[in-house]
mmCIF file of the N, C-alpha and C atoms, coordinates in Angstrom:
data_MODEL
# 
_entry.id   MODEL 
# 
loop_
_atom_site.group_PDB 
_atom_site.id 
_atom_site.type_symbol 
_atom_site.label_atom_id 
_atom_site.label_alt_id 
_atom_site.label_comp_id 
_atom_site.label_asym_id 
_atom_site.label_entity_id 
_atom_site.label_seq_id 
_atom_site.pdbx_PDB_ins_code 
_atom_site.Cartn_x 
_atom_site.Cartn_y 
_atom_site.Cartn_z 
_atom_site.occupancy 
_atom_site.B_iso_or_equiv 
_atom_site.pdbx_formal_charge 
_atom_site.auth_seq_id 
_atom_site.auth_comp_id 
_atom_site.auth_asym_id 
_atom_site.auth_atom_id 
_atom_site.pdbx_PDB_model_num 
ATOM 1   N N  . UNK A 1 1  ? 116.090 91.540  95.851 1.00 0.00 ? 1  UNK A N  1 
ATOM 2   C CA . UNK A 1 1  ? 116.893 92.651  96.310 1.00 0.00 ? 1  UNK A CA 1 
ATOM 3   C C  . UNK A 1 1  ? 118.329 92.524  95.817 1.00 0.00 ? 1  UNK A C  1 
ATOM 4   N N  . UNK A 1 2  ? 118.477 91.375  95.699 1.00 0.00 ? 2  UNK A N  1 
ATOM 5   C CA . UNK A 1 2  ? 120.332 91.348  95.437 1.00 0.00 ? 2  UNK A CA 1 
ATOM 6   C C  . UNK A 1 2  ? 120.612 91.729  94.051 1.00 0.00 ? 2  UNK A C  1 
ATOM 7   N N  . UNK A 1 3  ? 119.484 91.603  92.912 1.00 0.00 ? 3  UNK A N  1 
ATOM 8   C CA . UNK A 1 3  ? 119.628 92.035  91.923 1.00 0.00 ? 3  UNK A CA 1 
ATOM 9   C C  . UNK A 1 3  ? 119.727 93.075  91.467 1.00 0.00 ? 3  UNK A C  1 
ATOM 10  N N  . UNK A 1 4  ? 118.441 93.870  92.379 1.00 0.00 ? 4  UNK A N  1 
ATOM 11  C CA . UNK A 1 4  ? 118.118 95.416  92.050 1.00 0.00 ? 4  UNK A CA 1 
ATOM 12  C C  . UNK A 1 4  ? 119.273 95.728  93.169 1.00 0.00 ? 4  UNK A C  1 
ATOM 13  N N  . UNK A 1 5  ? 119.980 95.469  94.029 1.00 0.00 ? 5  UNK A N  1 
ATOM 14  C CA . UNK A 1 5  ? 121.242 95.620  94.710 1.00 0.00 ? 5  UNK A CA 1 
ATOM 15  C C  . UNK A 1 5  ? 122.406 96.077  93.634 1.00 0.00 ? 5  UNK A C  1 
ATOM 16  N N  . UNK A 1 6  ? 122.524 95.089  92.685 1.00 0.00 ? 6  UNK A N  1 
ATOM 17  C CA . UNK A 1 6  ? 124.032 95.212  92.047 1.00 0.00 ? 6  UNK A CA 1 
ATOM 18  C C  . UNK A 1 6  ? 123.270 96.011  90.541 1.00 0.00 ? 6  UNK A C  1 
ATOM 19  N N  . UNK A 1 7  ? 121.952 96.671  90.207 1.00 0.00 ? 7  UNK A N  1 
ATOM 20  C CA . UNK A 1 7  ? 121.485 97.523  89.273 1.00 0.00 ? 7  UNK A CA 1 
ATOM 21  C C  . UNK A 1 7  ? 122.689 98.886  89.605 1.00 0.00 ? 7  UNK A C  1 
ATOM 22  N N  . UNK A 1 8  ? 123.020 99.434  88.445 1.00 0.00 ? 8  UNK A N  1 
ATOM 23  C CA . UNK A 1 8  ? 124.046 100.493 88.961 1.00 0.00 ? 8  UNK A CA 1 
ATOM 24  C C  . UNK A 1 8  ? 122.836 101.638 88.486 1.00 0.00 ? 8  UNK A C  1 
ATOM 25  N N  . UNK A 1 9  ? 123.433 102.917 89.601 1.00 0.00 ? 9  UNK A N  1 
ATOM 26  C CA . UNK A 1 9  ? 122.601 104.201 89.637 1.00 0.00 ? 9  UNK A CA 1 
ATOM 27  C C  . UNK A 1 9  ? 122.989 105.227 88.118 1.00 0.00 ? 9  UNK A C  1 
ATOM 28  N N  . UNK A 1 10 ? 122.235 105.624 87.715 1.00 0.00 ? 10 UNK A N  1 
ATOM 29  C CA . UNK A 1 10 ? 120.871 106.028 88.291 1.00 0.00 ? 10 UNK A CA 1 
ATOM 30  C C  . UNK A 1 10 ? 119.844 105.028 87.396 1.00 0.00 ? 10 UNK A C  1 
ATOM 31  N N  . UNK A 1 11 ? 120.234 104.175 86.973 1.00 0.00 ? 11 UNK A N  1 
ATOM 32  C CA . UNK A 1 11 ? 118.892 102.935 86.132 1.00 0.00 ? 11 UNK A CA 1 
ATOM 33  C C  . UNK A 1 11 ? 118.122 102.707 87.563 1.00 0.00 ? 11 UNK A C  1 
ATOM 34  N N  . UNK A 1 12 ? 118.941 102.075 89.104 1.00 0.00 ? 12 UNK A N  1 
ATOM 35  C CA . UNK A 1 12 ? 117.837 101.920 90.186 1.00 0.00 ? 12 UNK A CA 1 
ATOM 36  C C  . UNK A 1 12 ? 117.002 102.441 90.349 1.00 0.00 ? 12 UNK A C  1 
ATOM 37  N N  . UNK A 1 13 ? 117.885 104.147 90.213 1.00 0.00 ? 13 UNK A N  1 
ATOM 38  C CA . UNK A 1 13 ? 116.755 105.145 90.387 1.00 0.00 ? 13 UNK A CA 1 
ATOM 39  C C  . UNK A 1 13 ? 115.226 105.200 89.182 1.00 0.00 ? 13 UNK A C  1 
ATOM 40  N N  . UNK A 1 14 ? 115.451 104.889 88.253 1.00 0.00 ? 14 UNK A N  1 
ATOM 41  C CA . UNK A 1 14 ? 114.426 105.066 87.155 1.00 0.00 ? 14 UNK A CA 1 
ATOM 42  C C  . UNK A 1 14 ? 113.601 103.422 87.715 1.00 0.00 ? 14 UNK A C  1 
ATOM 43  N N  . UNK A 1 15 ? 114.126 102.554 87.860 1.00 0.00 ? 15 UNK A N  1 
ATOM 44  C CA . UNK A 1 15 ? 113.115 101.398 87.897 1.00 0.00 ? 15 UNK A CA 1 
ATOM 45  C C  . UNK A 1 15 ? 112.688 101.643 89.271 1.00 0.00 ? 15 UNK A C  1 
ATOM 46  N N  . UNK A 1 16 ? 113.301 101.865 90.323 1.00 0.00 ? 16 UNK A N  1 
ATOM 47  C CA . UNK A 1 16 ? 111.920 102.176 91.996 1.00 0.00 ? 16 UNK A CA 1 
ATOM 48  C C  . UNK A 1 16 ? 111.415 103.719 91.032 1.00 0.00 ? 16 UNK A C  1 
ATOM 49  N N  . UNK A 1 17 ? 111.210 104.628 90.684 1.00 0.00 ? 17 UNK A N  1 
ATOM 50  C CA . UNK A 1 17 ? 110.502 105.961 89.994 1.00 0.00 ? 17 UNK A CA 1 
ATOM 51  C C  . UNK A 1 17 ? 109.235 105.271 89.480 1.00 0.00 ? 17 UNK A C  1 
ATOM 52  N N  . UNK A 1 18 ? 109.644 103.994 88.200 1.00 0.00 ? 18 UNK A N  1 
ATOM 53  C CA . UNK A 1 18 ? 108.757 103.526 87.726 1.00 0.00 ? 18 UNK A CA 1 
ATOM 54  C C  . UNK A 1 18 ? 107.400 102.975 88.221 1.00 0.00 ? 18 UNK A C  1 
ATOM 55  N N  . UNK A 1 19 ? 108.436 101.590 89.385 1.00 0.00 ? 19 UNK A N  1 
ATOM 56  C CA . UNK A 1 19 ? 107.290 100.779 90.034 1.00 0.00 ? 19 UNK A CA 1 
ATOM 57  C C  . UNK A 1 19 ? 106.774 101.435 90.990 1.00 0.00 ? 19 UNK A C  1 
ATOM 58  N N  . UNK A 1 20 ? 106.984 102.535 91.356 1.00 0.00 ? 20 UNK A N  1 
ATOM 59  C CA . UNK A 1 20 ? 106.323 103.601 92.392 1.00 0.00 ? 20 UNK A CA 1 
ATOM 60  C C  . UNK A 1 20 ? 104.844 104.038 92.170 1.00 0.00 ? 20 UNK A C  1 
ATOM 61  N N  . UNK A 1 21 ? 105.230 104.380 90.731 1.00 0.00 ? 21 UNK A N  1 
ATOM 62  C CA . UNK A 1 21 ? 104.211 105.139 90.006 1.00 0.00 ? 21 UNK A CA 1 
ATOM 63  C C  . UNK A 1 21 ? 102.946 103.559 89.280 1.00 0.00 ? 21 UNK A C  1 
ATOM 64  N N  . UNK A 1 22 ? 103.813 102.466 88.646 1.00 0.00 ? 22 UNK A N  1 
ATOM 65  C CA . UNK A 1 22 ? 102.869 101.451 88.645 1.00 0.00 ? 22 UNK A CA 1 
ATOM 66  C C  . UNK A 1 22 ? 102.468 100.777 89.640 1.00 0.00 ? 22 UNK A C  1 
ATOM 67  N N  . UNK A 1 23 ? 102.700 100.415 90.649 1.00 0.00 ? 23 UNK A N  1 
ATOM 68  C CA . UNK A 1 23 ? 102.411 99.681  91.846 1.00 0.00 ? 23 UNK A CA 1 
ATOM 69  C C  . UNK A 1 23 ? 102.489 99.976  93.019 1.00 0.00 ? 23 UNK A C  1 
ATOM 70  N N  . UNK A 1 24 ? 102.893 101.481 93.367 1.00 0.00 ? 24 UNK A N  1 
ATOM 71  C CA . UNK A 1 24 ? 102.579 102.174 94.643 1.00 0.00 ? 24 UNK A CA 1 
ATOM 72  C C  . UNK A 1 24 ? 103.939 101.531 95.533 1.00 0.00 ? 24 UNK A C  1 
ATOM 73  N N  . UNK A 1 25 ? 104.936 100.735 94.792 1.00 0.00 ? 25 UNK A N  1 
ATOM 74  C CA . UNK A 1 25 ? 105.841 100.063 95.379 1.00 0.00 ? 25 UNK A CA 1 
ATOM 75  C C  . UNK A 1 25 ? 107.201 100.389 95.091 1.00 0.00 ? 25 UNK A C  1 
ATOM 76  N N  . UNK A 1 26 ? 108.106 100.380 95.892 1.00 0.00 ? 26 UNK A N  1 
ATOM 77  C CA . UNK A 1 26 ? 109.816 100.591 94.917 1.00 0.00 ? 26 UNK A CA 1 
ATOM 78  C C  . UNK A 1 26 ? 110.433 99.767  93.952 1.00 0.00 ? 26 UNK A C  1 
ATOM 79  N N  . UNK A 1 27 ? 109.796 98.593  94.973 1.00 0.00 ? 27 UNK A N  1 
ATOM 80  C CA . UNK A 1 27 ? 110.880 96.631  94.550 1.00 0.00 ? 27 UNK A CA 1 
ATOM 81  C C  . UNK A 1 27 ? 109.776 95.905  93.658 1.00 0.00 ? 27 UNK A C  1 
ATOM 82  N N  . UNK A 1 28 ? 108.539 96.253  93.724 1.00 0.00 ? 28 UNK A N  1 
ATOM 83  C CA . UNK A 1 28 ? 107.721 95.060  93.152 1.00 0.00 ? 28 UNK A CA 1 
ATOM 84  C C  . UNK A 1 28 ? 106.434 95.479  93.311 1.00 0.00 ? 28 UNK A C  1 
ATOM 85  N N  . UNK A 1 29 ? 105.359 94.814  92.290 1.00 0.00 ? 29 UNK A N  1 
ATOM 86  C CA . UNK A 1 29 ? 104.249 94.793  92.610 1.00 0.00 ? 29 UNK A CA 1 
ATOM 87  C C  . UNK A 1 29 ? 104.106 94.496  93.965 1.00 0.00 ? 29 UNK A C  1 
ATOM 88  N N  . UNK A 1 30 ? 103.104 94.552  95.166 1.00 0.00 ? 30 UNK A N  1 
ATOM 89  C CA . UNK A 1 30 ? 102.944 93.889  96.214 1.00 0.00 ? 30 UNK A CA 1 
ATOM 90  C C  . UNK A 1 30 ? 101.503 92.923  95.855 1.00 0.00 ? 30 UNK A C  1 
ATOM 91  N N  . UNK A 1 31 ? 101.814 92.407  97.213 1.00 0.00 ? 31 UNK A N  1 
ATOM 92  C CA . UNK A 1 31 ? 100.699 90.974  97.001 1.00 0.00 ? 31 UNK A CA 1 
ATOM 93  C C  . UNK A 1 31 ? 99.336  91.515  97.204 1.00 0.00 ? 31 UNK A C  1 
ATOM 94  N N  . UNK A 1 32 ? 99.085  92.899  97.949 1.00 0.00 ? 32 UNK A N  1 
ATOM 95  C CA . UNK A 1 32 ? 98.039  93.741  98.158 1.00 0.00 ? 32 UNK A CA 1 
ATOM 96  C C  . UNK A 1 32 ? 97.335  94.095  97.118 1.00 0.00 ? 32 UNK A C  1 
ATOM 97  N N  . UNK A 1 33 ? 98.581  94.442  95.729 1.00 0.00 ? 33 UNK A N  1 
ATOM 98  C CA . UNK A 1 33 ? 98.316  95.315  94.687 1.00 0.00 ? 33 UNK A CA 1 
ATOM 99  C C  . UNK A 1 33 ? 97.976  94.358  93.630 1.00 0.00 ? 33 UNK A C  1 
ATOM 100 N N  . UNK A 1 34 ? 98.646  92.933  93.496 1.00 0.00 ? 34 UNK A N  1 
ATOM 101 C CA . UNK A 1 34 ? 98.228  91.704  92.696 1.00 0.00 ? 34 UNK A CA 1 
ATOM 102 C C  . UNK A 1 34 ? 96.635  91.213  92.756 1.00 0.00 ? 34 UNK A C  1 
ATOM 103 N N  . UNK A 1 35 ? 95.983  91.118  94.280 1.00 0.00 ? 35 UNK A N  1 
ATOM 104 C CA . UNK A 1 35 ? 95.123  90.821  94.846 1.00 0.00 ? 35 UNK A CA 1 
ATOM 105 C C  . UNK A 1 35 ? 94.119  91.737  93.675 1.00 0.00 ? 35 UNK A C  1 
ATOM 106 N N  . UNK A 1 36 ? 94.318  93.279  94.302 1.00 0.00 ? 36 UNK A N  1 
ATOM 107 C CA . UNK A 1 36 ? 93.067  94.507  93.881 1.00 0.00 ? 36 UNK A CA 1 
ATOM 108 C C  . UNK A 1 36 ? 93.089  94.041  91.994 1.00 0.00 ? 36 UNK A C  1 
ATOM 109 N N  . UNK A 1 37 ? 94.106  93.992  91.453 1.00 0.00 ? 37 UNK A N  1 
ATOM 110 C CA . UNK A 1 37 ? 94.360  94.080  90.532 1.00 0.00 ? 37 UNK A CA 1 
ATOM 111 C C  . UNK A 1 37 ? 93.814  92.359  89.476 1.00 0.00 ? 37 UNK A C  1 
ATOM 112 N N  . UNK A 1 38 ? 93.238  91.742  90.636 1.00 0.00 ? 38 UNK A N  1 
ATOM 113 C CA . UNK A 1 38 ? 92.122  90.774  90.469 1.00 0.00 ? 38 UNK A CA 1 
ATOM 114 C C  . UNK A 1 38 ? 92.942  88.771  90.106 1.00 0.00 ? 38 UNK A C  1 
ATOM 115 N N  . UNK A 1 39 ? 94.225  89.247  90.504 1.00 0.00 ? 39 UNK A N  1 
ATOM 116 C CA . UNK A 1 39 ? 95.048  87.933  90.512 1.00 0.00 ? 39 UNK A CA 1 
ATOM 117 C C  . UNK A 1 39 ? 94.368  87.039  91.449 1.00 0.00 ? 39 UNK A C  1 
ATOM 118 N N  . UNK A 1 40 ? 94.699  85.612  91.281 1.00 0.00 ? 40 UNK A N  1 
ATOM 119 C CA . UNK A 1 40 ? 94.048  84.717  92.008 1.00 0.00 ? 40 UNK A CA 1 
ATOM 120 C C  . UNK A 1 40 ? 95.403  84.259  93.159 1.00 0.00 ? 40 UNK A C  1 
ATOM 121 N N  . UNK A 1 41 ? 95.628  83.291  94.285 1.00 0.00 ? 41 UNK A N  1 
ATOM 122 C CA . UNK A 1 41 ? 96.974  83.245  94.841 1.00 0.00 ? 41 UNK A CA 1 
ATOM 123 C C  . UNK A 1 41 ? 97.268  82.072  93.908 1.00 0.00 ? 41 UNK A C  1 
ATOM 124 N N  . UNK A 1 42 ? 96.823  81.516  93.194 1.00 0.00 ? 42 UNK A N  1 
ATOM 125 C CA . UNK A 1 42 ? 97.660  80.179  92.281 1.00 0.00 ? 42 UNK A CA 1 
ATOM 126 C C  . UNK A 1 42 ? 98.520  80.854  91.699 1.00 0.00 ? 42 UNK A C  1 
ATOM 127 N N  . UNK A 1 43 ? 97.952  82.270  90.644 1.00 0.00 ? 43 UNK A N  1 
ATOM 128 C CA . UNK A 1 43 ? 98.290  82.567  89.709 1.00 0.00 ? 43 UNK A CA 1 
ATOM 129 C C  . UNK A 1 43 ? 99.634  83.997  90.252 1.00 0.00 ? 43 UNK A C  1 
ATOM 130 N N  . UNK A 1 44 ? 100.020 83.949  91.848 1.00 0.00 ? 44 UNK A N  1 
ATOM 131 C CA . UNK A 1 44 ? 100.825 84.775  92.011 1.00 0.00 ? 44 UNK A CA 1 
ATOM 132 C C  . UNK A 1 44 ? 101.889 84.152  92.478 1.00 0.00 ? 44 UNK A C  1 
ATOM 133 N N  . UNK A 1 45 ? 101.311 82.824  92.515 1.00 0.00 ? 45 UNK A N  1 
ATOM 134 C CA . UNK A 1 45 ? 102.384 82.126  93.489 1.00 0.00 ? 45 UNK A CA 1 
ATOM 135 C C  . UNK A 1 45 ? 103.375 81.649  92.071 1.00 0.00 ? 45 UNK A C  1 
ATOM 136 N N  . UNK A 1 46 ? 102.602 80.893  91.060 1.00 0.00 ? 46 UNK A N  1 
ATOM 137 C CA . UNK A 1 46 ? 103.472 80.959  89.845 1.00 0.00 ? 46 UNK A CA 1 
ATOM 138 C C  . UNK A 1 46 ? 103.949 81.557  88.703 1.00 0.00 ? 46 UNK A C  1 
ATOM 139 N N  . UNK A 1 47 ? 103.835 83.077  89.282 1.00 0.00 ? 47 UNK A N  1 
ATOM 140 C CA . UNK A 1 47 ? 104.434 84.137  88.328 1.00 0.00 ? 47 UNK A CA 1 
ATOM 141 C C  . UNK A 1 47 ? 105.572 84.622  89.130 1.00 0.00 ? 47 UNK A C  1 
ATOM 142 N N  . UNK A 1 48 ? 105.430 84.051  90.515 1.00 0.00 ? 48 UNK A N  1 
ATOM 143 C CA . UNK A 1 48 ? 106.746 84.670  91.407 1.00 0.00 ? 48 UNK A CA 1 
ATOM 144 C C  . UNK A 1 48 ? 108.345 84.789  91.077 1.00 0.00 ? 48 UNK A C  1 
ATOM 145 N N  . UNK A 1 49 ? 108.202 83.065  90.217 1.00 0.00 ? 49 UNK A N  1 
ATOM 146 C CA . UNK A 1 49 ? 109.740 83.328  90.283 1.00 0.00 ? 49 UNK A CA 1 
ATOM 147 C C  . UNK A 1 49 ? 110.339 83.374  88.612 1.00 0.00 ? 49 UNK A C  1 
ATOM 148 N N  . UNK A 1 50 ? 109.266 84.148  88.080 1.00 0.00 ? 50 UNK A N  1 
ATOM 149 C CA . UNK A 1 50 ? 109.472 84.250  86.418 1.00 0.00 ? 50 UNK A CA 1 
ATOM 150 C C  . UNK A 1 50 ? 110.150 85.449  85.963 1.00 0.00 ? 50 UNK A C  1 
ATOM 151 N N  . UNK A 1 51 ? 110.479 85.455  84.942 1.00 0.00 ? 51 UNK A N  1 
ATOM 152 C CA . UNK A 1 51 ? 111.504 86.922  84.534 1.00 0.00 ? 51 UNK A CA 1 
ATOM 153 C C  . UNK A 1 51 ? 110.623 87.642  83.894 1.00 0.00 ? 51 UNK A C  1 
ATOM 154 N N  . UNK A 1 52 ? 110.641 88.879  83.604 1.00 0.00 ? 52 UNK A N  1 
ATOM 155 C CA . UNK A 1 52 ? 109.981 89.730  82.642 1.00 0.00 ? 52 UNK A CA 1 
ATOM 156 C C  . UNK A 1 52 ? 110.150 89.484  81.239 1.00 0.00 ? 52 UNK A C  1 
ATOM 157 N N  . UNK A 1 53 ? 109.350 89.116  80.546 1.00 0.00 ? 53 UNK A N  1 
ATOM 158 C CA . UNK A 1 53 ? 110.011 88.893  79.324 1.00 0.00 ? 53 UNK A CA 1 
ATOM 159 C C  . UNK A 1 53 ? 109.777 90.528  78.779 1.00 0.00 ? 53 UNK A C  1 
ATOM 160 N N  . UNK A 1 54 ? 108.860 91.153  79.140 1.00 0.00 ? 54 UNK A N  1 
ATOM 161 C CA . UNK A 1 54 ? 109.095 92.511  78.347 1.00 0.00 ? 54 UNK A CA 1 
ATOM 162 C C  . UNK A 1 54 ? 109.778 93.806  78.675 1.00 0.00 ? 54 UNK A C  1 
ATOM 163 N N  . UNK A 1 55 ? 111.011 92.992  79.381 1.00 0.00 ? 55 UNK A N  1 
ATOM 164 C CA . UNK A 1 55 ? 111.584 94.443  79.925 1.00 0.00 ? 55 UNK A CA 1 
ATOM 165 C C  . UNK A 1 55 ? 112.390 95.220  79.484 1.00 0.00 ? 55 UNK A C  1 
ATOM 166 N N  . UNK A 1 56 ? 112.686 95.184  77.925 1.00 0.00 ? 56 UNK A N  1 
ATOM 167 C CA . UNK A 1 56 ? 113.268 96.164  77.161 1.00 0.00 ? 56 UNK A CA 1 
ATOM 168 C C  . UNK A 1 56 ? 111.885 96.928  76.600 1.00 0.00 ? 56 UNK A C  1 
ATOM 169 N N  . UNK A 1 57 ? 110.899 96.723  77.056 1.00 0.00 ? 57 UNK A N  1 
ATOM 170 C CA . UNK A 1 57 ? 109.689 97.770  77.279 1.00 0.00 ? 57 UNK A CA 1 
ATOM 171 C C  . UNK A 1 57 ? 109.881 98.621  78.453 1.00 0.00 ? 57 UNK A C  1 
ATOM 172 N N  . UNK A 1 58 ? 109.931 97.672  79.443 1.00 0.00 ? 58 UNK A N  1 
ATOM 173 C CA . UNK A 1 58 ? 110.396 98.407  80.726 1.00 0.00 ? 58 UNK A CA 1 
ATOM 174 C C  . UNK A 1 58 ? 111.224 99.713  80.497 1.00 0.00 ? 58 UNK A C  1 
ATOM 175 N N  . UNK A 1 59 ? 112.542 99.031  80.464 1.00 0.00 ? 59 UNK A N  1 
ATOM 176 C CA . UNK A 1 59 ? 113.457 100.297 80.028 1.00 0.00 ? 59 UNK A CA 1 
ATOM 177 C C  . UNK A 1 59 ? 113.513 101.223 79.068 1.00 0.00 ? 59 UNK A C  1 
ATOM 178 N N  . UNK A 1 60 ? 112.545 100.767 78.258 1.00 0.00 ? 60 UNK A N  1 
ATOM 179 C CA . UNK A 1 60 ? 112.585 102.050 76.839 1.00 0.00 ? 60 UNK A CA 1 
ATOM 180 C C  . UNK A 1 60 ? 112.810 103.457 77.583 1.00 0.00 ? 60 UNK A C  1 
ATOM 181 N N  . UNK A 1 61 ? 112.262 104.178 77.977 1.00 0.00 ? 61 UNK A N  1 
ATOM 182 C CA . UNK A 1 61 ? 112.117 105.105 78.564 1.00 0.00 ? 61 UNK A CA 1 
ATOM 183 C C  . UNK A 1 61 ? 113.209 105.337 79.218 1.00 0.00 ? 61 UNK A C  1 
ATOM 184 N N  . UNK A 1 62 ? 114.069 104.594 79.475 1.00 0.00 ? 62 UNK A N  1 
ATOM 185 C CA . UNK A 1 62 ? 115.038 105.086 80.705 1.00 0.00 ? 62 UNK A CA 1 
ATOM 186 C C  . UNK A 1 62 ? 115.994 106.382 79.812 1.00 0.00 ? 62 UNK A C  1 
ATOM 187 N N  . UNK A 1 63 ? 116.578 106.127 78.684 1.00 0.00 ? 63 UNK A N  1 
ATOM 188 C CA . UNK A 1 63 ? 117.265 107.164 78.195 1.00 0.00 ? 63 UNK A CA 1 
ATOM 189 C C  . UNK A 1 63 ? 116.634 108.952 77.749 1.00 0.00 ? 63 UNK A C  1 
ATOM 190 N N  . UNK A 1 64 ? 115.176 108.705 78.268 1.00 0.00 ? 64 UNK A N  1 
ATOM 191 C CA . UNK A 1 64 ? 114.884 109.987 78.196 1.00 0.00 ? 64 UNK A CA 1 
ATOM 192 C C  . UNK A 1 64 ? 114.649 110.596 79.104 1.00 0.00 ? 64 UNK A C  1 
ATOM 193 N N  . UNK A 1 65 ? 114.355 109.646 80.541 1.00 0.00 ? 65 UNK A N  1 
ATOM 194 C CA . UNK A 1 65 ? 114.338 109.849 82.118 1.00 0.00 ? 65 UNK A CA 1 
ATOM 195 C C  . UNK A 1 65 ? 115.534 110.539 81.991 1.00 0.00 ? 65 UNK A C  1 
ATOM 196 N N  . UNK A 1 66 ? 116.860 109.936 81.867 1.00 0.00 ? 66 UNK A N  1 
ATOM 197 C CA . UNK A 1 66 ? 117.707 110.308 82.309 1.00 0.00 ? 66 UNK A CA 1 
ATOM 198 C C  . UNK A 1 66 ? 118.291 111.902 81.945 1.00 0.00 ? 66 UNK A C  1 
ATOM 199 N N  . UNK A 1 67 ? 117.911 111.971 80.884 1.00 0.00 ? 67 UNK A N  1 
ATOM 200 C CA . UNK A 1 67 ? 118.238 113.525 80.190 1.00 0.00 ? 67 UNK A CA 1 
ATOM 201 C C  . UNK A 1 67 ? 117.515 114.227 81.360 1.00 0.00 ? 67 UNK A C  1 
ATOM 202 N N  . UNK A 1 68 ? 116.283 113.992 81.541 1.00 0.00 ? 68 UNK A N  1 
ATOM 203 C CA . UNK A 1 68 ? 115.542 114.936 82.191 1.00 0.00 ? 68 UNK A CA 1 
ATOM 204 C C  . UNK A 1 68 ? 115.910 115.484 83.783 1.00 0.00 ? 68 UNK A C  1 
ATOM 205 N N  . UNK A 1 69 ? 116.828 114.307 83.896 1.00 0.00 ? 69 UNK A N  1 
ATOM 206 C CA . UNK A 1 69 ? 117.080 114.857 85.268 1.00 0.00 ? 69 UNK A CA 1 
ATOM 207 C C  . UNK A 1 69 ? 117.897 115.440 85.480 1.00 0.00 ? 69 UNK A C  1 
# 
């Protein structure tokens, strides 16, 4: 939270839009959605505190979100 805290608007707004739409969530996958999605708990417990490495994938999109709104 403290991260996506100091994210300045409207990028917050596009990344909770995003994970809404991928994970039914604002902040994060949930542990509900890891589970269905066929993760084991070893394998959630040590992806917990890892970074995205592909998140200038993530954001690609954000500069055309933003026009649109």
């Amino acid at each position: 939270m403290k991260y996506k805290d100091a994210t300045p608007q409207p990028l917050r707004d596009f990344i909770y839009e995003r994970n809404i739409k991928e994970y039914g969530d604002p902040l994060r996958p949930t542990f509900e959605w890891l589970i269905e999605e066929g993760r084991t708990f070893e394998q959630i417990v040590n992806s917990a505190p890892k970074f995205n490495p592909s998140i200038d994938g993530v954001l690609a999109p954000f500069e055309e979100w933003l026009r649109s709104q």
